[in-house]
C-alpha positions as a printed Julia matrix, in Angstrom:
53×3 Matrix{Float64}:
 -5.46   7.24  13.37
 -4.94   9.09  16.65
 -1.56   9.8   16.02
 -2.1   11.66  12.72
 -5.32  13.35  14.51
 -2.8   14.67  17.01
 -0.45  16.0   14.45
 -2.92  17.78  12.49
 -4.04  18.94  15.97
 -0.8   21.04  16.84
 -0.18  21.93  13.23
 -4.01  23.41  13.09
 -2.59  25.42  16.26
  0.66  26.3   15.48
  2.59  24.05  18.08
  5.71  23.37  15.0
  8.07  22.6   17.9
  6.19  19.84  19.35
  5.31  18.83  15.98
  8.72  18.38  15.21
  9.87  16.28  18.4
  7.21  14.56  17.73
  8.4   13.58  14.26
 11.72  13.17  15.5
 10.5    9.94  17.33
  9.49   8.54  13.74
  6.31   7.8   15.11
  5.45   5.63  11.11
  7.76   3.14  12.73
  5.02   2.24  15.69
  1.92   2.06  13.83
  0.86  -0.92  13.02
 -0.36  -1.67   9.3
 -3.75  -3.36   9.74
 -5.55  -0.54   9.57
 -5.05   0.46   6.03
 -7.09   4.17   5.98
 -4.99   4.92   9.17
 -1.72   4.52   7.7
 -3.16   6.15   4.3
 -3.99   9.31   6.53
 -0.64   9.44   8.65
  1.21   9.49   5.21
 -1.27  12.07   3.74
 -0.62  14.21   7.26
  3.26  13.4    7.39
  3.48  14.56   3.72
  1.29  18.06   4.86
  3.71  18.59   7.54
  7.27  18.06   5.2
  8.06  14.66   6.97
 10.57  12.99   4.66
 12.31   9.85   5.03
């Protein structure tokens, strides 16, 4: 949940380049699953910001 609080965080402020290194790093690969709403929300939020696989 923090991660996808962080990248909503520099979208809300405009910070696209750090958004995008940050993507880069395929940060969906080091989440871990057992928190269900959390991974529902970094999908929602990687989905907002064009994220594709």
């Amino acid at each position: 949940m923090e991660l996808t609080l962080l990248i909503g965080g520099l979208q809300e402020v405009g910070a696209h380049t750090q958004v995008q290194a940050l993507v880069a790093r395929d940060p969906a690969a080091h989440v871990t699953v057992d928190h269900p709403m959390g991974v529902a929300w970094l999908i929602k939020q990687m989905r907002v910001i064009g994220a594709h696989t």
